[in-house]
PDB file of N, CA, C and O in Angstrom:
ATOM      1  N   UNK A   1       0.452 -17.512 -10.541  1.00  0.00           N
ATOM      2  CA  UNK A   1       1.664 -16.737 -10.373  1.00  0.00           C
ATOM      3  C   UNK A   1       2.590 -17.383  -9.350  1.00  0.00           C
ATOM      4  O   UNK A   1       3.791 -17.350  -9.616  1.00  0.00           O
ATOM      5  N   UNK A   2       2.214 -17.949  -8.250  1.00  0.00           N
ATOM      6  CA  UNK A   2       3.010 -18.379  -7.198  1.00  0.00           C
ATOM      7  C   UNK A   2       3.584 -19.604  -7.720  1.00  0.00           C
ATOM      8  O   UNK A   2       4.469 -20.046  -6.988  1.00  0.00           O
ATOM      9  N   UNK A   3       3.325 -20.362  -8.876  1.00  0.00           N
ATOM     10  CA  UNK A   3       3.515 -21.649  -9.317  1.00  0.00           C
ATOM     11  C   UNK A   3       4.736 -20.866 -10.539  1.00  0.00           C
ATOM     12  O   UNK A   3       5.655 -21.593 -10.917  1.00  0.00           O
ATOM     13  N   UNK A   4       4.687 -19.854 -10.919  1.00  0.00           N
ATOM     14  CA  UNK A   4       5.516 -19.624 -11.605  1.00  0.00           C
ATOM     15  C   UNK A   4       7.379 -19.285 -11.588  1.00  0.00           C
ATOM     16  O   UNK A   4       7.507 -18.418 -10.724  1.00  0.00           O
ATOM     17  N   UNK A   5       8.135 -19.462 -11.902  1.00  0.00           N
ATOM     18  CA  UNK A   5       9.324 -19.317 -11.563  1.00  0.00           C
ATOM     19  C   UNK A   5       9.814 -17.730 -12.092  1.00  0.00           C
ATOM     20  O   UNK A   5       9.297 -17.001 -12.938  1.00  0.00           O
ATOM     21  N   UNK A   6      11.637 -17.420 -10.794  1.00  0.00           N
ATOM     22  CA  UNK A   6      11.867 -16.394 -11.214  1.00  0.00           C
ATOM     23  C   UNK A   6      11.417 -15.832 -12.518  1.00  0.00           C
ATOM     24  O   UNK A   6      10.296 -15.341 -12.655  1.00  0.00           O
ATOM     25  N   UNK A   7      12.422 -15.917 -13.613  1.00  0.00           N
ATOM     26  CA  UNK A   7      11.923 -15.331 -14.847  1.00  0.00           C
ATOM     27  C   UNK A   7      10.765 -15.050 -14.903  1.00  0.00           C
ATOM     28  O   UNK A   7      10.509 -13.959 -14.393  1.00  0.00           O
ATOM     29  N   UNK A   8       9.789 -15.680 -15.392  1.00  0.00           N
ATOM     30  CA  UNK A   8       8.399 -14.551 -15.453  1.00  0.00           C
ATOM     31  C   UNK A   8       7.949 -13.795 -14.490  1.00  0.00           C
ATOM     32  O   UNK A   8       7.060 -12.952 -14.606  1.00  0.00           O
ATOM     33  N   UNK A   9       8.830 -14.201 -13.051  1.00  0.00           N
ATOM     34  CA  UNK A   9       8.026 -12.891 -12.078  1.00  0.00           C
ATOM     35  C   UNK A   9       9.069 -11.727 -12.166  1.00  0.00           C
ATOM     36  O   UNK A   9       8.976 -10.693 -11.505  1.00  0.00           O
ATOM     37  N   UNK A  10      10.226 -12.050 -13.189  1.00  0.00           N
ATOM     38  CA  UNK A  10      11.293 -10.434 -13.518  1.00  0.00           C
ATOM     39  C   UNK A  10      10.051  -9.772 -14.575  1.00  0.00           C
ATOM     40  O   UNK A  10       9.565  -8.642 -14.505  1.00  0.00           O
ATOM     41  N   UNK A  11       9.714 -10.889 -15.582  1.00  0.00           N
ATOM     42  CA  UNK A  11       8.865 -10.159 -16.481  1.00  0.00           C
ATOM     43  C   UNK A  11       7.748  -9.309 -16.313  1.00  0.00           C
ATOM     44  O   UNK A  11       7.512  -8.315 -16.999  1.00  0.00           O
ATOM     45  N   UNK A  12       6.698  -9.974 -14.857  1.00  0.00           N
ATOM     46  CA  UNK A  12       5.787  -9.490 -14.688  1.00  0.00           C
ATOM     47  C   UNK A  12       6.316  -7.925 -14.282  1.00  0.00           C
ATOM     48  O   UNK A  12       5.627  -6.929 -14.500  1.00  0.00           O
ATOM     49  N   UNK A  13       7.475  -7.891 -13.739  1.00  0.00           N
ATOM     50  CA  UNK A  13       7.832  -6.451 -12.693  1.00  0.00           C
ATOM     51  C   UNK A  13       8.215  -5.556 -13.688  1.00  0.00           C
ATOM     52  O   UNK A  13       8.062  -4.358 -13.450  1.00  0.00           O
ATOM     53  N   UNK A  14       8.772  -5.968 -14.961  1.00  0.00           N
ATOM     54  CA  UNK A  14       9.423  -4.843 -15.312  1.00  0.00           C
ATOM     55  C   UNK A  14       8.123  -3.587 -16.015  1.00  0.00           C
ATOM     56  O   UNK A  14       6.923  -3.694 -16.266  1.00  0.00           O
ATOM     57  N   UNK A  15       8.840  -2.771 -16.101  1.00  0.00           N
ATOM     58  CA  UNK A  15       8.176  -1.468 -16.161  1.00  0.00           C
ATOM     59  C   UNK A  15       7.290  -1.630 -17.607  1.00  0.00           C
ATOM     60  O   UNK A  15       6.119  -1.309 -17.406  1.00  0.00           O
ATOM     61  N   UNK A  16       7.478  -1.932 -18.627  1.00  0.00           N
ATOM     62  CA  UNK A  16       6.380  -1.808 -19.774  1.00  0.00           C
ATOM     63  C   UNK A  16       5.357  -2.789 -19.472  1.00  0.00           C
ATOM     64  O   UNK A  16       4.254  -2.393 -19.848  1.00  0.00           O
ATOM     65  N   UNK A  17       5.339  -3.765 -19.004  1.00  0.00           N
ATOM     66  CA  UNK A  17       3.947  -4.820 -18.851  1.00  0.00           C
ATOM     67  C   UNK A  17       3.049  -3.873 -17.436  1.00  0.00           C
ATOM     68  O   UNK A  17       1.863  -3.549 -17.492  1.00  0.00           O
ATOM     69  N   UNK A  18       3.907  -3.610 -16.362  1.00  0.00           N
ATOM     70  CA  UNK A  18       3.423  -2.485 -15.571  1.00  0.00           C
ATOM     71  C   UNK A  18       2.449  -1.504 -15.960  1.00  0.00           C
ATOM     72  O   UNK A  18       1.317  -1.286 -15.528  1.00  0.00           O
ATOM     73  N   UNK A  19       3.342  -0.782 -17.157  1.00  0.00           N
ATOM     74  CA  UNK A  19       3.169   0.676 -17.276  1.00  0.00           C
ATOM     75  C   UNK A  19       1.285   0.331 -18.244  1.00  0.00           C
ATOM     76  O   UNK A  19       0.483   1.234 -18.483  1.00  0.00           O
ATOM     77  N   UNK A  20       1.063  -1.211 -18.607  1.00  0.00           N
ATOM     78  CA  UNK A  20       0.067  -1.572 -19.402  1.00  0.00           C
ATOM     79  C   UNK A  20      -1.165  -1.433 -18.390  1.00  0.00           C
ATOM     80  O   UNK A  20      -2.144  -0.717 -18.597  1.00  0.00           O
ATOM     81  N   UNK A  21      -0.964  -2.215 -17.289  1.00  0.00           N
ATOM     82  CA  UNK A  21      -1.752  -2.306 -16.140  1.00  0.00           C
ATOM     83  C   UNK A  21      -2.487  -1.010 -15.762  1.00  0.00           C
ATOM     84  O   UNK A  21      -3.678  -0.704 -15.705  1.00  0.00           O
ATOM     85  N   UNK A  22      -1.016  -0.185 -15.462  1.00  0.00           N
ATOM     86  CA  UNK A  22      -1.239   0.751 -15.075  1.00  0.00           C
ATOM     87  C   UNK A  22      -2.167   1.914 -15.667  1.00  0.00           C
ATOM     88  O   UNK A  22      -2.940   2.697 -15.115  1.00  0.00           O
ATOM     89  N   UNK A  23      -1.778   1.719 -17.058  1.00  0.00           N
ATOM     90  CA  UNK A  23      -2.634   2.279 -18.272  1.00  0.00           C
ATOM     91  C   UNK A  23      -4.375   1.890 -18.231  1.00  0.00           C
ATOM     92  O   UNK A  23      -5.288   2.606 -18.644  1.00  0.00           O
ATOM     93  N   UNK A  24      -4.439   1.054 -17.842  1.00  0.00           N
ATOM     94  CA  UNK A  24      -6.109  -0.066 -17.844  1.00  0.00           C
ATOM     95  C   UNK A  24      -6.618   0.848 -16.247  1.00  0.00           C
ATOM     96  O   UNK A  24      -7.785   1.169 -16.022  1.00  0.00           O
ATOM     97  N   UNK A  25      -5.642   1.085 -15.459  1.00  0.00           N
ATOM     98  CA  UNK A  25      -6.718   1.412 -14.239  1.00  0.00           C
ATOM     99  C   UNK A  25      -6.458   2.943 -14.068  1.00  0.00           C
ATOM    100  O   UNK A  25      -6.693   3.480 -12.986  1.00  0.00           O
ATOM    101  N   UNK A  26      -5.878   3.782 -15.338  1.00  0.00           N
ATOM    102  CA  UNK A  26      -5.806   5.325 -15.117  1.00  0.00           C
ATOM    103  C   UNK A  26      -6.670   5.921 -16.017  1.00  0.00           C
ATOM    104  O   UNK A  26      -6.771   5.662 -17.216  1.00  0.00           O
ATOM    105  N   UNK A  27      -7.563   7.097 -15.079  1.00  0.00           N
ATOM    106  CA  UNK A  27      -8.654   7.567 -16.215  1.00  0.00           C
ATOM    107  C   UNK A  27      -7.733   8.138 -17.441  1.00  0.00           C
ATOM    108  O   UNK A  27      -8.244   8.254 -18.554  1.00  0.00           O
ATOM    109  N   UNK A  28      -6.531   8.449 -17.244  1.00  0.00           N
ATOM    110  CA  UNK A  28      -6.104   9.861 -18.113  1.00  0.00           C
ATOM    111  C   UNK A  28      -6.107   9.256 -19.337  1.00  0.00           C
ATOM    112  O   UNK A  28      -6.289   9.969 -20.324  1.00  0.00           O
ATOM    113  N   UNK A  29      -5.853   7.447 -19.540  1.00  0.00           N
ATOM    114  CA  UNK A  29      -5.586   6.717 -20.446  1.00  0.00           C
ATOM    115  C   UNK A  29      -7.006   6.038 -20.903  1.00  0.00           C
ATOM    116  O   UNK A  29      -7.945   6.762 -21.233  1.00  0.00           O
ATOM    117  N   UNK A  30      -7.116   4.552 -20.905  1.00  0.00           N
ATOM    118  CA  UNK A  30      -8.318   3.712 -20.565  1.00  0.00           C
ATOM    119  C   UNK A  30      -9.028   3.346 -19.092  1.00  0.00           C
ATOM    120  O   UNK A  30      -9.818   2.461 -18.764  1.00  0.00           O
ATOM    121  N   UNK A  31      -8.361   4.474 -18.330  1.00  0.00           N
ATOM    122  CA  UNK A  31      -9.359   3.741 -17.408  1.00  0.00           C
ATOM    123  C   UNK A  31     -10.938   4.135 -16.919  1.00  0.00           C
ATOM    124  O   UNK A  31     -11.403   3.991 -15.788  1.00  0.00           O
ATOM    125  N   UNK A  32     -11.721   4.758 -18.308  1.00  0.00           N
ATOM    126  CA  UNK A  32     -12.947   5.536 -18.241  1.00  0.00           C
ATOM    127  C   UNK A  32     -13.424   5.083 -19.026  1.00  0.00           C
ATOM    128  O   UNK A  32     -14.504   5.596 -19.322  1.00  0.00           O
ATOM    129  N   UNK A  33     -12.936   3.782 -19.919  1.00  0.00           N
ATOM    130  CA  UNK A  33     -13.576   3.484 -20.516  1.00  0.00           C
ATOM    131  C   UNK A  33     -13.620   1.791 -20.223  1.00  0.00           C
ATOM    132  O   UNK A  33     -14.443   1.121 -20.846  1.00  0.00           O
ATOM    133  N   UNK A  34     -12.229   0.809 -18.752  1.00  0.00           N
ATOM    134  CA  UNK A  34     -12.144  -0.584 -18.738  1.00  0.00           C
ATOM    135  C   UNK A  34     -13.575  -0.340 -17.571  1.00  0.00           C
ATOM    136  O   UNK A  34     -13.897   0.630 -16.884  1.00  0.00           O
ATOM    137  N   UNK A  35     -14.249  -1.844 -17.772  1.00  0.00           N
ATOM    138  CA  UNK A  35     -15.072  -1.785 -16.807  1.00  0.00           C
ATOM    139  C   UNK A  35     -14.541  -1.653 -15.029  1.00  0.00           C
ATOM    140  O   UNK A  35     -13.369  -1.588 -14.659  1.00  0.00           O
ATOM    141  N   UNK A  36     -15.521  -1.644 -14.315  1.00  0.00           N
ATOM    142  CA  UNK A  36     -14.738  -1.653 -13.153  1.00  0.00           C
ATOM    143  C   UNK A  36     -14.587  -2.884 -12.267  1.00  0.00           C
ATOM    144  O   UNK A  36     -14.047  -2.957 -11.164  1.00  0.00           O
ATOM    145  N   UNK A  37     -15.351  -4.109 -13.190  1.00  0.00           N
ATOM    146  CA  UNK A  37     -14.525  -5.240 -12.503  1.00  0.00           C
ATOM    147  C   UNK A  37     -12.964  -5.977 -12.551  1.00  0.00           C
ATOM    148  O   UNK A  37     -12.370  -6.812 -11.869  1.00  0.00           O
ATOM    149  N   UNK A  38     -12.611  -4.998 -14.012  1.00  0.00           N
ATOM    150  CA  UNK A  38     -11.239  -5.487 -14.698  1.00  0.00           C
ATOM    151  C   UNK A  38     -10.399  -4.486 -13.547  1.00  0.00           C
ATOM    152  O   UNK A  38      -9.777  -4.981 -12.606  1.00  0.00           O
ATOM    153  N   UNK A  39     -10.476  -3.288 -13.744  1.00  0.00           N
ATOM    154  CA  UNK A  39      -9.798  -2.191 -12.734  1.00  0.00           C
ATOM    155  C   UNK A  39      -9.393  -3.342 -11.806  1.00  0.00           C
ATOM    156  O   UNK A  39      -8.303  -3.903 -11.916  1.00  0.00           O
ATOM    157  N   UNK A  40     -10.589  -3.772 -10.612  1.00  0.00           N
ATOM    158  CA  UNK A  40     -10.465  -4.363  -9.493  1.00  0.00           C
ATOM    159  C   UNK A  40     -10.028  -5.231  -9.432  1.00  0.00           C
ATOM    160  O   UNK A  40      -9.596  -5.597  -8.339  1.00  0.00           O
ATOM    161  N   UNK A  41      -9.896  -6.042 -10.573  1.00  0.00           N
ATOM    162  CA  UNK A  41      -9.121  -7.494 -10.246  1.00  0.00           C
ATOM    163  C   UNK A  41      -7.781  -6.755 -10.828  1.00  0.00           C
ATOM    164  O   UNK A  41      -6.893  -7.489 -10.393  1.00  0.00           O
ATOM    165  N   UNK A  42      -7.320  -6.006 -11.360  1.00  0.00           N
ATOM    166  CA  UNK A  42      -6.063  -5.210 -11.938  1.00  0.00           C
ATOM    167  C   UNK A  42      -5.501  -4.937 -10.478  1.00  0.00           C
ATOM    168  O   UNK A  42      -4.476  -5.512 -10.110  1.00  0.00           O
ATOM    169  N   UNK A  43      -5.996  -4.295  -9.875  1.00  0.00           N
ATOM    170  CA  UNK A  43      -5.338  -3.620  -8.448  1.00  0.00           C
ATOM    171  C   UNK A  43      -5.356  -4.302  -7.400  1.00  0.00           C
ATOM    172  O   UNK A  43      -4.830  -3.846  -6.386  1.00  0.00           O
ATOM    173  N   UNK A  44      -6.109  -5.847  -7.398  1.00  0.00           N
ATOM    174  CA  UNK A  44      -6.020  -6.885  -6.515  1.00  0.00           C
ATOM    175  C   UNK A  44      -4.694  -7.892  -7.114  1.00  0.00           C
ATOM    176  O   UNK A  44      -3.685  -7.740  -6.425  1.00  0.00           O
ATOM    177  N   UNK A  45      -4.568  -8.624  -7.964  1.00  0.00           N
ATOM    178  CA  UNK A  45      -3.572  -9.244  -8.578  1.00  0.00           C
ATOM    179  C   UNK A  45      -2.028  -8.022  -8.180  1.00  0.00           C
ATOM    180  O   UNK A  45      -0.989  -8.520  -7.746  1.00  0.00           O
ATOM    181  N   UNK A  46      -2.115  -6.785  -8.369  1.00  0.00           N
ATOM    182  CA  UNK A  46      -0.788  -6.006  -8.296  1.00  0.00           C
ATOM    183  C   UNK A  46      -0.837  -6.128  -6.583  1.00  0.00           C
ATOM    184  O   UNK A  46       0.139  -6.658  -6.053  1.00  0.00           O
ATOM    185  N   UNK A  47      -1.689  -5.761  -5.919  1.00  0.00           N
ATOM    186  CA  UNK A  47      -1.367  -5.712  -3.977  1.00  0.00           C
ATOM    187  C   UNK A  47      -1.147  -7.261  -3.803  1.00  0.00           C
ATOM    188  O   UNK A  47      -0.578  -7.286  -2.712  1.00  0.00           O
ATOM    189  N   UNK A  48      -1.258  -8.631  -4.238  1.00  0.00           N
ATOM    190  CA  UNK A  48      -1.163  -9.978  -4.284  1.00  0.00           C
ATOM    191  C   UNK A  48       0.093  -9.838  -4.487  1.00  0.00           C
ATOM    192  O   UNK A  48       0.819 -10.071  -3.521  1.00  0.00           O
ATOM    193  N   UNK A  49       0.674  -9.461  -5.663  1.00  0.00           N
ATOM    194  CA  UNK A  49       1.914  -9.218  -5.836  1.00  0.00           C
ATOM    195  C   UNK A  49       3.389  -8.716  -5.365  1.00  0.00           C
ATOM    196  O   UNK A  49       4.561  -9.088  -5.305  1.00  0.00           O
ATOM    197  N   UNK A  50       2.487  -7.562  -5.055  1.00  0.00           N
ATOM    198  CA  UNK A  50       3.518  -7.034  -3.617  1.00  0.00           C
ATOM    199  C   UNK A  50       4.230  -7.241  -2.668  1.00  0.00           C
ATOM    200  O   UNK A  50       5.311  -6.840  -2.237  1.00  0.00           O
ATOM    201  N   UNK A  51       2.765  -8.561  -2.153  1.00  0.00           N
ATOM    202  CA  UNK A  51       2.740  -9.311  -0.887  1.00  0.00           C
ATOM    203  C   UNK A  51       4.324 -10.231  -1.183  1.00  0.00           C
ATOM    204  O   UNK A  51       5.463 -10.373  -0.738  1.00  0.00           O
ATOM    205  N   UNK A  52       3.384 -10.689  -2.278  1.00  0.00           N
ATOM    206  CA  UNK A  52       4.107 -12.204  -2.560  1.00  0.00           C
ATOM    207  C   UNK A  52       5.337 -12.281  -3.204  1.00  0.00           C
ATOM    208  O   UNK A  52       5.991 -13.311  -3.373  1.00  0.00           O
ATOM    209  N   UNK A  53       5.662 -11.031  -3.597  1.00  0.00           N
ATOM    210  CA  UNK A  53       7.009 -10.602  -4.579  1.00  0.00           C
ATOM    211  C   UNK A  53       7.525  -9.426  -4.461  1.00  0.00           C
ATOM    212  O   UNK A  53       7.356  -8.457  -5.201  1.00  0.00           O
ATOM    213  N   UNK A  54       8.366  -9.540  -3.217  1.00  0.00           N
ATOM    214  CA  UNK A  54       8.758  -8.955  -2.226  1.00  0.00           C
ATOM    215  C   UNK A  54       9.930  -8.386  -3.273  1.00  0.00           C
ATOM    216  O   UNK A  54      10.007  -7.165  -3.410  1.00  0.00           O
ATOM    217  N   UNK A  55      10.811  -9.223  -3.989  1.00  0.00           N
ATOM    218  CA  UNK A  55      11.818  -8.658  -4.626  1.00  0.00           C
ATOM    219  C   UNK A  55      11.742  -7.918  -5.763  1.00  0.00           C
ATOM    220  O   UNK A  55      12.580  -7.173  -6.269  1.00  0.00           O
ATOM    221  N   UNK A  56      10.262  -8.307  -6.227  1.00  0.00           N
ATOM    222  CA  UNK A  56       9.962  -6.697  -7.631  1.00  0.00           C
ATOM    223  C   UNK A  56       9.542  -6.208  -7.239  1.00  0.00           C
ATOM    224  O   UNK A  56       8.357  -6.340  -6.935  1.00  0.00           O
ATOM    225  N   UNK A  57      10.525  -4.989  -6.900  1.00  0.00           N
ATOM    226  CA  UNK A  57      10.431  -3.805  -6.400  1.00  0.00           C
ATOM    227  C   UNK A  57       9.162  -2.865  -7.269  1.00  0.00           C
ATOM    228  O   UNK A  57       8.024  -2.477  -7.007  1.00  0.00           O
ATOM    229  N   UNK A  58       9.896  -2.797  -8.168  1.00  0.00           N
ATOM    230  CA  UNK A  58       8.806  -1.972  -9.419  1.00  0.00           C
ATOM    231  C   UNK A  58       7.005  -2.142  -9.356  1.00  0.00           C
ATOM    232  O   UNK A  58       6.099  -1.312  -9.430  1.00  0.00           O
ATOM    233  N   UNK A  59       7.028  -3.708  -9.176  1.00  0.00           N
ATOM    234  CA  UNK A  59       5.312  -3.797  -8.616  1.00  0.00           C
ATOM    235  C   UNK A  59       5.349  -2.899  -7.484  1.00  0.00           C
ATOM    236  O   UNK A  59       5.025  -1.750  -7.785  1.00  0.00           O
ATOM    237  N   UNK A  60       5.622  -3.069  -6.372  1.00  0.00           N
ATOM    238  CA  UNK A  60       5.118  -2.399  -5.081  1.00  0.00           C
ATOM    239  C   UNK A  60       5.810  -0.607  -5.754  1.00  0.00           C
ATOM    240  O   UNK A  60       5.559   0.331  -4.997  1.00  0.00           O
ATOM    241  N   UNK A  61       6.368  -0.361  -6.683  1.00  0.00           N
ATOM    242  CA  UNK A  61       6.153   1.230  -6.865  1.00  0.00           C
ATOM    243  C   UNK A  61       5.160   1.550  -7.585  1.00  0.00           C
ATOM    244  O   UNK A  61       4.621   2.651  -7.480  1.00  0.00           O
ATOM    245  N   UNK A  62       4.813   0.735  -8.332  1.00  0.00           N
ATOM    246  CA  UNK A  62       3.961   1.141  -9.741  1.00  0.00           C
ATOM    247  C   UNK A  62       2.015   0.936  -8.334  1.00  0.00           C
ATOM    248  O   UNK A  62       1.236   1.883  -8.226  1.00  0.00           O
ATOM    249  N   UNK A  63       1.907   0.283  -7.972  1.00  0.00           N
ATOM    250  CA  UNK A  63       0.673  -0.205  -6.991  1.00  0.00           C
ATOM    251  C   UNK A  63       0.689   1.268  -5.470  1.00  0.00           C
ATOM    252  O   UNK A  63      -0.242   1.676  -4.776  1.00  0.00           O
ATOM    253  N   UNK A  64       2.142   1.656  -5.491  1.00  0.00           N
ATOM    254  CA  UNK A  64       1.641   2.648  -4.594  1.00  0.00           C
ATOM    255  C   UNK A  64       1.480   3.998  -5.071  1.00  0.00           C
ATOM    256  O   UNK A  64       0.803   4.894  -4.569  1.00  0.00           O
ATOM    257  N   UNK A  65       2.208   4.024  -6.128  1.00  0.00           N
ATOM    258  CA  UNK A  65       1.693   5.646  -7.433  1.00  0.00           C
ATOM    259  C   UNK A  65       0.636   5.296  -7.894  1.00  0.00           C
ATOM    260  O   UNK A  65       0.172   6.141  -8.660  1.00  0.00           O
ATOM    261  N   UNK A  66      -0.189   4.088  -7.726  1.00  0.00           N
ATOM    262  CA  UNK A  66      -1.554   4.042  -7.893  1.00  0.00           C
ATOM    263  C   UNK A  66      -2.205   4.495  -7.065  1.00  0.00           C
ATOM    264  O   UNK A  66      -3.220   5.072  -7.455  1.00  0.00           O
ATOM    265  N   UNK A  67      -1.924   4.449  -5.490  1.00  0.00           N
ATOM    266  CA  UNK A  67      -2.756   4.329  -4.110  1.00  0.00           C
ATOM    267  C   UNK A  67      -2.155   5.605  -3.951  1.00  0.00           C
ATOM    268  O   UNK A  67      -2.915   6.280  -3.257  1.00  0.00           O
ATOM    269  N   UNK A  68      -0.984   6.350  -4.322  1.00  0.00           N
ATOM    270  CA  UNK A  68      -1.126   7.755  -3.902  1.00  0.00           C
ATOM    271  C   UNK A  68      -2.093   8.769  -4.500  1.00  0.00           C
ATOM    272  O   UNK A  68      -2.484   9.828  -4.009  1.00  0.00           O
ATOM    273  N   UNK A  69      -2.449   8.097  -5.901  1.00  0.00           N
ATOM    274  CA  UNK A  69      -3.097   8.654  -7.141  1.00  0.00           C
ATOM    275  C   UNK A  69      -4.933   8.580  -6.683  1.00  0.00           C
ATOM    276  O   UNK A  69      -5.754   9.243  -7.317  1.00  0.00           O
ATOM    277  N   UNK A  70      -5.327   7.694  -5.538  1.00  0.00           N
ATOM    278  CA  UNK A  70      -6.258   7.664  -4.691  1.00  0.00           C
ATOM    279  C   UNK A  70      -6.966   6.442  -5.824  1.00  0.00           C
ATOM    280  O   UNK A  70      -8.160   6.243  -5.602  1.00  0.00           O
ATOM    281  N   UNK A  71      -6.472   5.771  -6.779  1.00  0.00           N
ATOM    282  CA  UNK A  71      -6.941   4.676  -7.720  1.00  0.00           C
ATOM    283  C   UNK A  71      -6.859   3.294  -6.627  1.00  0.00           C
ATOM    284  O   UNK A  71      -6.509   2.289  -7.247  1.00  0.00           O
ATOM    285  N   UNK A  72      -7.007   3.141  -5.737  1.00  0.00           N
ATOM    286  CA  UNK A  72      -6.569   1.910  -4.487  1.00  0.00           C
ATOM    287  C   UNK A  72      -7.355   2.113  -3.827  1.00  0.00           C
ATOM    288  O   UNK A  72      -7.034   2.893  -2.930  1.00  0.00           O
ATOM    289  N   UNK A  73      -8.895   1.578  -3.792  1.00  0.00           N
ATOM    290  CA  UNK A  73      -9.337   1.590  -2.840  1.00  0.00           C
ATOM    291  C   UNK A  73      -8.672   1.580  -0.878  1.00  0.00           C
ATOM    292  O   UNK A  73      -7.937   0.594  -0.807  1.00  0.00           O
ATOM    293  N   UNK A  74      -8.698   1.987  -0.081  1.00  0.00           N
ATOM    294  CA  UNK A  74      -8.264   1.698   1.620  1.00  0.00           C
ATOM    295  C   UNK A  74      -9.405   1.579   2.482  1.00  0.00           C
ATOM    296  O   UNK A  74     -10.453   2.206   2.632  1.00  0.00           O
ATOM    297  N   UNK A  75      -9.099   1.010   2.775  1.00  0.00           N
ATOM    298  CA  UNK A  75      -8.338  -0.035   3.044  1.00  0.00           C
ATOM    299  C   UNK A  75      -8.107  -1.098   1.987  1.00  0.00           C
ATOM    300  O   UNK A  75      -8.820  -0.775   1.036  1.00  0.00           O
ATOM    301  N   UNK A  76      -7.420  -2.262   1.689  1.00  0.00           N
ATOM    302  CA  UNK A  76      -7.466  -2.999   0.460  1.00  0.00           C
ATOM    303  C   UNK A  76      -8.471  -3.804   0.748  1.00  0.00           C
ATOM    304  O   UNK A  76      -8.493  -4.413   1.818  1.00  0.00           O
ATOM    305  N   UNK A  77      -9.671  -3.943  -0.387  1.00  0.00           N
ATOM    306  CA  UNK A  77     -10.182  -5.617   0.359  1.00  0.00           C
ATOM    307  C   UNK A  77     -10.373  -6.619  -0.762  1.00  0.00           C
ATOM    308  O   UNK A  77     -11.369  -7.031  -1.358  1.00  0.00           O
ATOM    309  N   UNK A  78      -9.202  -6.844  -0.836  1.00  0.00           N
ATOM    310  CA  UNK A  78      -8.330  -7.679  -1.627  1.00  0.00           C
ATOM    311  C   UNK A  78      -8.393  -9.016  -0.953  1.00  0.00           C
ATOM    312  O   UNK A  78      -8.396  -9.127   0.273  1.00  0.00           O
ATOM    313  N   UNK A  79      -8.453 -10.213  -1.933  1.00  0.00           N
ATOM    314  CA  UNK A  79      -8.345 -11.335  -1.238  1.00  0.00           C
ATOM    315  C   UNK A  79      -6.691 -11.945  -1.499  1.00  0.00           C
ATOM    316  O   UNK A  79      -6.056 -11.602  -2.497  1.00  0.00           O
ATOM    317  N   UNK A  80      -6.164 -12.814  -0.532  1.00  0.00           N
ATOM    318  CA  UNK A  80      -4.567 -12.552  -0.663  1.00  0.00           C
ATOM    319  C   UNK A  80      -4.525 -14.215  -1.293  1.00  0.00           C
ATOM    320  O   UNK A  80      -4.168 -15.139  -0.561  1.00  0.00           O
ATOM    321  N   UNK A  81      -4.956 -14.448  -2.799  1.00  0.00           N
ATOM    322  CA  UNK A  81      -4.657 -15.648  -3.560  1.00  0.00           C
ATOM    323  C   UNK A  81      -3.430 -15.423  -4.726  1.00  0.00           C
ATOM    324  O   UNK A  81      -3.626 -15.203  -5.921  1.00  0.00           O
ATOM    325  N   UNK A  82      -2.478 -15.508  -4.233  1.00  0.00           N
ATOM    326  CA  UNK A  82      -1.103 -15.196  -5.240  1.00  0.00           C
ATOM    327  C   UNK A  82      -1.585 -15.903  -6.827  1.00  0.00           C
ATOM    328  O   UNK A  82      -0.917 -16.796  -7.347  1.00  0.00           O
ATOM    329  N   UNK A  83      -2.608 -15.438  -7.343  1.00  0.00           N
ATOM    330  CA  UNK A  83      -3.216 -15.786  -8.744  1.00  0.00           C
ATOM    331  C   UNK A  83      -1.826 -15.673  -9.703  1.00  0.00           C
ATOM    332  O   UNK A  83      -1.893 -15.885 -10.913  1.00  0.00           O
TER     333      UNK A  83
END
């Protein structure tokens, strides 16, 4: 991701590739049925993101309506490799 240019990091932010993610780590959808190593690398890659892509906004909303939703482990223990 960090090797990648603007354009695909507009793509990664916008709201339907999001709303997919988001779908994979919510029980209400698939997330009772993705394993829970996919979840975790799902919610590590989005807080990586955050970090590192300060200007899509939409990641850091969609990653904290996760962490308000109590789906975010806290503290994060996330490793910070902009994958």
């Amino acid at each position: 991701m960090k090797n990648c240019g603007k354009r695909f990091h507009s793509e990664v932010g916008k709201f339907r590739f999001l709303n997919e993610l988001v779908k994979v780590v919510s029980p209400k959808y698939l997330g009772t049925r993705a394993p829970e190593k996919v979840k975790s690398k799902i919610l590590e890659v989005m807080y990586s993101w955050t970090v590192g892509l300060p200007d899509e906004t939409k990641i850091a909303d969609a990653y904290q309506m996760l962490k308000k939703q109590g789906r975010v482990p806290a503290p994060p223990v996330f490793t910070l490799g902009l994958n």
